[in-house]
C-alpha positions in Angstrom: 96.0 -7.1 12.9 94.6 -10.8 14.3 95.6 -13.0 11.6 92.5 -15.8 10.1 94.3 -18.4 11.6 93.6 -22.0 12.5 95.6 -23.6 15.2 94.7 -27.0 16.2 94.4 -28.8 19.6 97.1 -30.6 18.6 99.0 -28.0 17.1 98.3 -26.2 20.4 99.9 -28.6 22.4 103.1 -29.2 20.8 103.7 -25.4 20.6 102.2 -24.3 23.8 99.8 -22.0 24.5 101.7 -19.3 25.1 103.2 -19.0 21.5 99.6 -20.3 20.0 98.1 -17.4 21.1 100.9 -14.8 20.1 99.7 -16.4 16.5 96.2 -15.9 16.7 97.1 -12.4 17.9 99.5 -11.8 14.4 102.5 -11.1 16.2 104.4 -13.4 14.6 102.6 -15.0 11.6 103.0 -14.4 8.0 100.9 -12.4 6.1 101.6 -13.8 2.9 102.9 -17.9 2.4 103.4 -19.9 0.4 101.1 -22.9 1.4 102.7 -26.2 1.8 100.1 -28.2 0.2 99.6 -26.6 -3.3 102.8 -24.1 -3.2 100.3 -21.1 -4.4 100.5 -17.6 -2.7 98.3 -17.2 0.4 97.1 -14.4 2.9 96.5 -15.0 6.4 95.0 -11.6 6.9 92.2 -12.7 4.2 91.6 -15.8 4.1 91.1 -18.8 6.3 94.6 -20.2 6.9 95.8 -23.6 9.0 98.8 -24.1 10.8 100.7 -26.8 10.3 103.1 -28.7 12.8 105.9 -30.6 10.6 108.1 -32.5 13.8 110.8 -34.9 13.4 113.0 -36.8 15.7 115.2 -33.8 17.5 113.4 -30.3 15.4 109.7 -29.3 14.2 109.0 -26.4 11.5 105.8 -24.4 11.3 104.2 -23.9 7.9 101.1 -22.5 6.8 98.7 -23.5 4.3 95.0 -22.7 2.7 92.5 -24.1 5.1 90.5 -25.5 2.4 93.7 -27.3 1.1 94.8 -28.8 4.5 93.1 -28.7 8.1 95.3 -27.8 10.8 97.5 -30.2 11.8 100.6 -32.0 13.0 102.5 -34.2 10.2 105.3 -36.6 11.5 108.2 -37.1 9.4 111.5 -38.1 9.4 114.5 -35.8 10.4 115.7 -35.5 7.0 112.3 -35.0 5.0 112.1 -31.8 7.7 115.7 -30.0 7.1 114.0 -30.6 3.3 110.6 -29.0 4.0 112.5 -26.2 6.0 114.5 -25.6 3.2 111.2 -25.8 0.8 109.8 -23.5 3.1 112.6 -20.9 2.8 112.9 -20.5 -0.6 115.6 -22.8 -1.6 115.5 -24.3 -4.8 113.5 -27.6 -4.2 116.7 -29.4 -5.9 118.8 -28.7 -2.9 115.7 -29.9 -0.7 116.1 -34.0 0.7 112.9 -35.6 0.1 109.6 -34.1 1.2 106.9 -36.3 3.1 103.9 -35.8 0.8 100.5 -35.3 2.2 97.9 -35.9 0.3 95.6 -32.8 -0.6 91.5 -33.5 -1.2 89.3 -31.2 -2.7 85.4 -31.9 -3.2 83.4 -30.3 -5.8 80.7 -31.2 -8.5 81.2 -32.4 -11.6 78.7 -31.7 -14.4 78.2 -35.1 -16.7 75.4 -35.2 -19.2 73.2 -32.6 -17.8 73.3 -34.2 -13.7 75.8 -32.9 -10.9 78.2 -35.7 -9.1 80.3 -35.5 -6.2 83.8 -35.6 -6.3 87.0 -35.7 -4.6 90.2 -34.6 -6.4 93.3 -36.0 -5.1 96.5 -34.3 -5.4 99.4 -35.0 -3.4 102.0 -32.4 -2.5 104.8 -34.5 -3.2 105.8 -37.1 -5.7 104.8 -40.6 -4.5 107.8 -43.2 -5.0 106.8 -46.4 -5.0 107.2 -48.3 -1.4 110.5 -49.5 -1.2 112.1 -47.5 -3.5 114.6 -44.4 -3.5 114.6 -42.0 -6.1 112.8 -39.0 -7.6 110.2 -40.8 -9.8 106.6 -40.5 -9.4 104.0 -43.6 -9.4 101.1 -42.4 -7.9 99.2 -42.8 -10.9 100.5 -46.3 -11.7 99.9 -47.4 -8.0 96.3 -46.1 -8.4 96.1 -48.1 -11.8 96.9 -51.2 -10.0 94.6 -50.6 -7.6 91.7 -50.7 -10.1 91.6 -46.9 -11.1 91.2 -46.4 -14.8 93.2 -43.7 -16.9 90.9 -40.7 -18.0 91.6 -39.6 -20.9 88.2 -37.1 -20.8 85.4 -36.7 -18.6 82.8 -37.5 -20.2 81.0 -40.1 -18.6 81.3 -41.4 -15.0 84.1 -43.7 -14.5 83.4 -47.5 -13.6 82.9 -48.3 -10.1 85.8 -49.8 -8.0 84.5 -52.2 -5.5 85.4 -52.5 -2.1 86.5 -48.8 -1.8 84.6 -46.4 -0.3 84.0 -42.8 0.5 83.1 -42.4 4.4 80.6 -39.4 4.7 79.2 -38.9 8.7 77.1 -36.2 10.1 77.9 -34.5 6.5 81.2 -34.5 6.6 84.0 -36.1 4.8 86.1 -38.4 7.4 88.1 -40.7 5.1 88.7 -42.6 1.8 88.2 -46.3 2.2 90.2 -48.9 0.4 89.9 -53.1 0.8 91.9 -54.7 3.9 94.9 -56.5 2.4 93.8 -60.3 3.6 90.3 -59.6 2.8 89.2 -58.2 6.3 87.5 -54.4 7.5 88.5 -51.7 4.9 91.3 -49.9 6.0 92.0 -46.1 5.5 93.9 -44.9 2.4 92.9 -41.3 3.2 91.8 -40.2 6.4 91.2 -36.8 7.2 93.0 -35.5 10.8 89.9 -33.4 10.7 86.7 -34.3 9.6 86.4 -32.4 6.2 82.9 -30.5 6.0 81.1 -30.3 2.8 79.0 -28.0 1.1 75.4 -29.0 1.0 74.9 -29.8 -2.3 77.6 -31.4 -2.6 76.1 -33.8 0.1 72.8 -33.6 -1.5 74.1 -35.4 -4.5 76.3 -37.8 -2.8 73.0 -39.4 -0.7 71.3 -39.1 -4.4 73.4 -41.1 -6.2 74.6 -43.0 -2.9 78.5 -42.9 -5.1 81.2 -40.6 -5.3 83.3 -40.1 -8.0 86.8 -39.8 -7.3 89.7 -38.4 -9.7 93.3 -38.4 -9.3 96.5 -36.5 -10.5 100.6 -36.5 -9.9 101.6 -33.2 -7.6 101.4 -30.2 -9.9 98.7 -31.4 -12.3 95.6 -29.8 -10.3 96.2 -26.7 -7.9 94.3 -24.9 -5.5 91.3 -23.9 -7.1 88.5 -21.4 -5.7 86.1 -21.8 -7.9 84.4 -25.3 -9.4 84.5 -23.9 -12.7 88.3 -23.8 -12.8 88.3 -27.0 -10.8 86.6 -28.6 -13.9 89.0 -26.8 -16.4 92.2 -27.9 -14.5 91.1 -31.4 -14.5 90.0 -31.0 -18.0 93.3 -30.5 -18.9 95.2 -33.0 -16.6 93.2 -35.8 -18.3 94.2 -34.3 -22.0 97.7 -34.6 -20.8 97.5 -38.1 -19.6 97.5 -37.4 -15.6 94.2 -38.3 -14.4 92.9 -41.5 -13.3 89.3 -41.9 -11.7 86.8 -44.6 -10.3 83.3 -43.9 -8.9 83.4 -44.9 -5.1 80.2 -46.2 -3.4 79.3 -44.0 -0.6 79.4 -45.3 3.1 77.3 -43.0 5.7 75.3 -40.0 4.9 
């Protein structure tokens, strides 16, 4: 049975057509994953599914993910993070597994605060997130947001003060990329850009052009999921800021 498979240009071209094609047909993808981004079961024979092209410096691995986590695409990392992410991908206990190269997962959804409906982007990478220039297991992507200018949420309650000179870049209604301040001052400069532009639902860009902000929340891998509906979206979050792992700022929106 034809699989609901994404393949990429780019994906194509590292694998070649010829075994691109043998995928789309289902001769030899999964039926059931594991996705890469959010580690929850998933079914290429019902539901949207992207490939995903991990290549080092002398080996690449194919892994499969939730389309609505992660576009299809191909990831560069080093040759160690792969024989890691091959292992993750087999089964083996992630203790045995070198360190992964975390991507950074987005999901948009609305957010009901005091009778209105916001945008929003959760972030969630799929990884912990050392700090640059630093070995270890740890995990300081909240405290690198904090510095940044993100403030911790204890409850969502109200919308979170706006952080100047970021930005959420929305074109042709669709999400392209997560703007942050250029380090000396200059252009803003990418902190999340999307390898394919992200398309959003309608109301969703309703609001956005409304309020002409997004509001943007944050968690450590783990704390959010993959969730289908934005009901659960709101409870997971709910609970992540009760346990102290959500920060959040409101984002100015750049582009329609």
């Amino acid at each position: 049975m034809p699989r609901m498979l994404d393949v990429s240009d780019e994906v194509r071209a590292e694998i070649g057509d010829e075994e691109a094609d043998r995928l789309l047909a289902g001769e030899n993808a999964p039926g059931g994953y594991d996705c890469t981004s959010c580690r929850t079961p998933g079914d290429s024979e019902q539901e949207r599914t992207s490939t995903v092209l991990f290549v080092g410096d002398e080996t690449a691995v194919l892994a499969f993910a939730h389309s609505t986590c992660l576009p299809s695409q191909v990831v560069q990392v080093t040759e160690e993070q792969l024989q890691g992410a091959a292992r993750s991908i087999a089964g083996d206990s992630p203790a045995q597994a070198a360190p992964e190269q975390a991507v950074l997962g987005v999901t948009s959804g609305l957010i009901l605060l005091s009778g209105e409906l916001h945008p929003a982007l959760v972030v969630e990478p799929t990884a912990p997130i050392a700090r640059p220039g630093t070995t270890g297991a740890g995990d300081d992507f909240l405290p690198l947001l904090i510095e940044q200018g993100f403030m911790p949420l204890p409850q969502i309650d109200s919308v979170p003060p706006v952080l100047h000179g970021w930005s959420v870049l929305l074109a042709m209604g669709q999400l392209h990329a997560i703007l942050q301040p250029g380090t000396t001052g200059g252009s803003p400069v990418a902190w999340w850009q999307a390898h394919q532009a992200l398309q959003v639902a309608d109301a969703w860009r309703a609001a956005a052009n409304k309020h002409q902000q997004v509001l943007m929340f944050a968690a450590p891998v783990g704390s959010i999921g993959r969730q289908p509906r934005e009901d659960l979206l709101r409870d997971a979050l709910d609970k992540a800021a009760a346990n102290g792992k959500l920060v959040a700022a409101t984002l100015p929106l750049a582009g329609t």
